[in-house]
Wavefront OBJ file of the C-alpha trace (Angstrom):
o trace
v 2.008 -62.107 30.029
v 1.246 -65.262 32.118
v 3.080 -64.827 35.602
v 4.961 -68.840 34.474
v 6.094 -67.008 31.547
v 7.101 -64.577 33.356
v 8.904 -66.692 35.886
v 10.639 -69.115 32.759
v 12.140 -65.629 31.283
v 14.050 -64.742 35.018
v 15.158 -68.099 35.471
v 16.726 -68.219 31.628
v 18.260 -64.829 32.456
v 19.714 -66.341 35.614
v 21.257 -69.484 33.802
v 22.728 -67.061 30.873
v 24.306 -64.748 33.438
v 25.606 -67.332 35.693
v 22.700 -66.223 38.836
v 22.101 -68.518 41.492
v 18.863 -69.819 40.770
v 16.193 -67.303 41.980
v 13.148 -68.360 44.662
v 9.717 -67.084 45.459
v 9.942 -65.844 49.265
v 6.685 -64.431 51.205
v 3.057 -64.149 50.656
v 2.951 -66.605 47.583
v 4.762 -69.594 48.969
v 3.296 -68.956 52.328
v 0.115 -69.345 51.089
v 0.323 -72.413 48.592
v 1.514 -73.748 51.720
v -1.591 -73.135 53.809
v -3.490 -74.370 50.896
v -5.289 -71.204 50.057
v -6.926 -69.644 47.047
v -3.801 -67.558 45.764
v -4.591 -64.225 44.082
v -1.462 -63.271 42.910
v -0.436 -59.764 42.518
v 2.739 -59.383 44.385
v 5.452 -61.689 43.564
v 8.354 -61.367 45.897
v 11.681 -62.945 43.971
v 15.082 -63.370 45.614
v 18.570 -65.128 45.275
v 19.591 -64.543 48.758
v 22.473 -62.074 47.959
v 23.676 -59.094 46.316
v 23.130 -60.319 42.772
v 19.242 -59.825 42.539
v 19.879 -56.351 41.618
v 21.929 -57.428 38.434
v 18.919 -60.065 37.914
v 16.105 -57.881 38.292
v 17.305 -55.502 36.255
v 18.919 -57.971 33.304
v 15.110 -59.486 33.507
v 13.531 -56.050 32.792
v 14.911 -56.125 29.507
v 14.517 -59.656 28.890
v 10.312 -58.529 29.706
v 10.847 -55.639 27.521
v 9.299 -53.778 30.898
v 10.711 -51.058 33.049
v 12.127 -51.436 36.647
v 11.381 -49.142 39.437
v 14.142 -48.778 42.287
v 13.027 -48.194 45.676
v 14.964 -45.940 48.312
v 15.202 -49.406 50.485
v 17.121 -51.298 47.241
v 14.195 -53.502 46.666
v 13.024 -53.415 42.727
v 9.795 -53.523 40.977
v 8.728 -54.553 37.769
v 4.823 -53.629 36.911
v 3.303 -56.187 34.642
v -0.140 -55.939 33.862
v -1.831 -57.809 36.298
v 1.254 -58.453 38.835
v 4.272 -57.114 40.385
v 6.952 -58.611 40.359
v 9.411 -57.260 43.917
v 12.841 -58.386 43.471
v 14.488 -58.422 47.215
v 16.343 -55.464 48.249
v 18.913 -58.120 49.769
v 18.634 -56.570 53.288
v 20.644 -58.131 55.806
v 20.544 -57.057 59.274
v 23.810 -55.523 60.871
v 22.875 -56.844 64.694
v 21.275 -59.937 63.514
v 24.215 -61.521 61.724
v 26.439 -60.621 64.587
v 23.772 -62.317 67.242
v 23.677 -65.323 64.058
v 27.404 -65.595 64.528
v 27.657 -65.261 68.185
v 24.665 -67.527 69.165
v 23.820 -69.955 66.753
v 26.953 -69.977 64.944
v 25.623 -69.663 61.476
v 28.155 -67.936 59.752
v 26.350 -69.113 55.951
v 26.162 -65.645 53.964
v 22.884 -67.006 51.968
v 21.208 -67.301 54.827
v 21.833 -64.065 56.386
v 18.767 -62.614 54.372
v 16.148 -65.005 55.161
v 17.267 -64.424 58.661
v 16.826 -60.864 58.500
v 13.226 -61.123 57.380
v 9.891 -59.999 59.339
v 8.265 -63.263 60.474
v 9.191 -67.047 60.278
v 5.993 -67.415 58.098
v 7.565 -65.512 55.586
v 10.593 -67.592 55.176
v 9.080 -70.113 53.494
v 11.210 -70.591 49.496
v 9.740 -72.030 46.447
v 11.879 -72.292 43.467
v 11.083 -71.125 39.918
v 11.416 -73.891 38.375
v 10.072 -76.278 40.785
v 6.658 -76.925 43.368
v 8.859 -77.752 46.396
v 8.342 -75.641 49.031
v 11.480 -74.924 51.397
v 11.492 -73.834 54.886
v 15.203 -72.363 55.348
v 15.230 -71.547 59.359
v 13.161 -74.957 59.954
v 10.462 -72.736 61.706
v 8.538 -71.427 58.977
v 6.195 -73.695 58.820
v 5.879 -75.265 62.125
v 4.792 -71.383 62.888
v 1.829 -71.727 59.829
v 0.700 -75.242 61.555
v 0.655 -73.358 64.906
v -1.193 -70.478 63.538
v 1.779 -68.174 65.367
v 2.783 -64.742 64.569
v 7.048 -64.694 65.723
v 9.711 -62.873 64.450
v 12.767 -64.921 63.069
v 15.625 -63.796 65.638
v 14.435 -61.793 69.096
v 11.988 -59.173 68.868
v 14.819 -56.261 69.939
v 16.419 -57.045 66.750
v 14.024 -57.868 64.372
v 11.206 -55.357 65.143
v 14.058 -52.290 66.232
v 15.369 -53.139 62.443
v 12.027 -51.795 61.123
v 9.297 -50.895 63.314
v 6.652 -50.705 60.831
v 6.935 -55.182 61.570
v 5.052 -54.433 64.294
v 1.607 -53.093 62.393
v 2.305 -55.555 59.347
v 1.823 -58.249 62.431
v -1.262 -57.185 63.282
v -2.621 -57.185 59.822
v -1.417 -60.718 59.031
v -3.017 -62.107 62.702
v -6.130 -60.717 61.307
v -5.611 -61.719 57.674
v -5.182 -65.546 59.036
v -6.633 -65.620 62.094
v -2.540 -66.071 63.864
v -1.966 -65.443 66.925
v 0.590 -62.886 67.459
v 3.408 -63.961 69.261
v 4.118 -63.192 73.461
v 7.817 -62.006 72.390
v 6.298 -59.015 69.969
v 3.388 -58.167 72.456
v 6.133 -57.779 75.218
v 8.394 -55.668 72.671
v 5.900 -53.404 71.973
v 4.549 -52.567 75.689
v 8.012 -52.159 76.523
v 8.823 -49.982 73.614
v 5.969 -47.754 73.675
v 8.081 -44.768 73.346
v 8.836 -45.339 70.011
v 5.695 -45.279 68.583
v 4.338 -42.157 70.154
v 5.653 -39.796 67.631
v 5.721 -42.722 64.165
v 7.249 -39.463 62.106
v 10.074 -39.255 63.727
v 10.563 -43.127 63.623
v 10.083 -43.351 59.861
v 6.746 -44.631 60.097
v 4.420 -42.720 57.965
v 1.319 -42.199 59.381
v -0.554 -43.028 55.769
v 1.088 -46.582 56.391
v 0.064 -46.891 59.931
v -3.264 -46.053 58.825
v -3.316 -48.398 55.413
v -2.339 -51.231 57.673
v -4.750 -51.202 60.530
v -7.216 -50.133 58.178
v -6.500 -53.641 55.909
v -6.751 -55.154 59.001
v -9.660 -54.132 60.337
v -11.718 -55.160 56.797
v -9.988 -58.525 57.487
v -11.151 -59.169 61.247
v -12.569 -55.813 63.112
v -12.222 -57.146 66.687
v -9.291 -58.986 66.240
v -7.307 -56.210 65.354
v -8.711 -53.764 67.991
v -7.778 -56.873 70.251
v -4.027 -56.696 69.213
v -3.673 -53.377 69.505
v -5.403 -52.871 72.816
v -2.917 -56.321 74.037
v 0.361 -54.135 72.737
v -0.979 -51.049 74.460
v -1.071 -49.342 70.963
v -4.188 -47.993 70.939
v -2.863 -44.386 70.825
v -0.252 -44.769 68.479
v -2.982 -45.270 66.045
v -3.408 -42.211 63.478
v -7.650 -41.443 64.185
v -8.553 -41.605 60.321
v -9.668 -44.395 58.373
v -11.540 -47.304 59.606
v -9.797 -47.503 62.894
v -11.641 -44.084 63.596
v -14.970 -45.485 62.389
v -14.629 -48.168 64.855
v -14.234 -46.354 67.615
v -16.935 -44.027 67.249
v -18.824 -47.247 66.157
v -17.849 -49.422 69.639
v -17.951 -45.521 71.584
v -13.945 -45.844 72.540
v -13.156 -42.889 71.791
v -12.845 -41.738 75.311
v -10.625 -45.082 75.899
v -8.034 -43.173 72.666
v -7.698 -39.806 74.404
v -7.556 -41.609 77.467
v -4.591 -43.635 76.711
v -3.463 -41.316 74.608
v -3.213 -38.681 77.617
v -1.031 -41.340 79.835
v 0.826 -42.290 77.162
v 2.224 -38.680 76.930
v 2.871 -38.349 80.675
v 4.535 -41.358 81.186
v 6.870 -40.343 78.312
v 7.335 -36.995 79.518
v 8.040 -38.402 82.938
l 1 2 3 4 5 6 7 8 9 10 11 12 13 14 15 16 17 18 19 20 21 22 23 24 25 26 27 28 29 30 31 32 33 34 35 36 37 38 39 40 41 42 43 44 45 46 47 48 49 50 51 52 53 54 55 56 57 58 59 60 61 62 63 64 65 66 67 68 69 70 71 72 73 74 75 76 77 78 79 80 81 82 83 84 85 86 87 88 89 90 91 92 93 94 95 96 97 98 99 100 101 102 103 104 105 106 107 108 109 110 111 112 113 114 115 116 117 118 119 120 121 122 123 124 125 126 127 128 129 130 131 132 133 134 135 136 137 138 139 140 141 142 143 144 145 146 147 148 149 150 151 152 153 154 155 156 157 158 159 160 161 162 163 164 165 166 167 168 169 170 171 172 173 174 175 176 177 178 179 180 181 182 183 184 185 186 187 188 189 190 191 192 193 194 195 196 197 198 199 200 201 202 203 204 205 206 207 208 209 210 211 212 213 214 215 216 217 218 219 220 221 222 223 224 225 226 227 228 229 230 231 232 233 234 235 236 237 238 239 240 241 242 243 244 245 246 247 248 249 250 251 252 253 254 255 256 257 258 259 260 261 262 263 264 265 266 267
């Protein structure tokens, strides 16, 4: 099934049930934005509250396709060529309160956009329209800049899942973005966190998917990054990253910083 087809059957299912009408958030509209070739496989689809579980799921059987639900909320429906993610609805505990408090947005539909990764990745686009949307009015001033920022301050956005951090570095490589001095500052400053990932709920597999995706995308861009955030040994040695340093001879840099980074934890 065409992914319009697919779209027209969850935006019929969201008029029948009485749904606000759903949007396109993420990679797809921040891309037809930026004017790019699109190769769509990964559809991310949200209303901007709690009832894109009761969509997602009512549009399953509209597709006559199984869901999948994911331990974070968010569900998946595999079409054959596509995916289509229907939000998990996350909302951020400390960044509503710091919404409230310091910007005094107290509008529940957009405390999701708020609580997503990156202000390019706020960018909306309708089902059942072209326009593209920019909901925190920074989305795509960010895209023209070429910048890499999270949408509220680093402490919040990046402490609400860590794993932002190495999804920044892939996107500054995938479009050439320049990661923000807010997130660089985070991380140096944080650098406890990510010296045992395991027992932050960072896999290592994703750690090392992620700089790995990065590296095909721009080698010496992302060893850049990583040396700026002083995460050099936070970085699994597998995959490409390890081919590149035995490639460029840092390996003695790794166990180097990798040794310091120990002691000054330990200290």
């Amino acid at each position: 099934m065409l992914l319009n087809d697919s779209l027209n059957i969850i935006l019929n299912v969201s008029r029948e049930y009485l749904i606000k009408t759903p949007s396109i958030v993420g990679g797809l509209p921040r891309d037809m934005y930026l004017d790019k070739d699109i190769i769509t496989k990964d559809v991310d689809i949200t209303t901007n509250d709690a009832d894109i579980i009761r969509l997602s799921v009512l549009s399953s059987e509209s597709l006559g396709v199984p869901f999948k639900m994911f331990s974070d909320g968010h569900t998946s429906i595999y079409m054959d060529d596509y995916i289509l993610d229907f939000s998990s609805n996350f909302q951020s505990k400390n960044g509503i309160e710091y919404l409230r408090r310091e910007r005094g947005i107290t509008d529940p539909d957009l405390f999701e956009v708020y609580s997503r990764d990156f202000t390019i990745n706020t960018l909306h686009k309708s089902v059942d329209g072209e326009e593209i949307t920019d909901p925190t009015g920074e989305g795509k001033r960010d895209i023209d800049d070429g910048v890499i920022r999270t949408v509220l301050p680093p402490d919040i956005t990046l402490n609400d899942d860590l794993r932002r951090v190495f999804r920044a570095i892939k996107l500054s490589s995938k479009y050439g973005f320049k990661i923000h001095e807010d997130i660089i500052k985070f991380t140096r400053e944080n650098l406890y966190k990510f010296s045992n990932p395991n027992s932050w709920s960072i896999k290592e597999g994703y750690i090392t998917t992620a700089i790995s995706e990065a590296i095909a995308y721009n080698e010496d861009k992302t060893i850049s990054n990583i040396n700026d955030m002083g995460l050099l040994p936070a970085i699994p040695l597998s995959g490409m990253f390890k081919d590149y340093l035995i490639k460029t001879r840092m390996l003695d840099k790794y166990f180097k910083d990798l040794d310091n980074l120990d002691g000054a934890i330990s200290d």
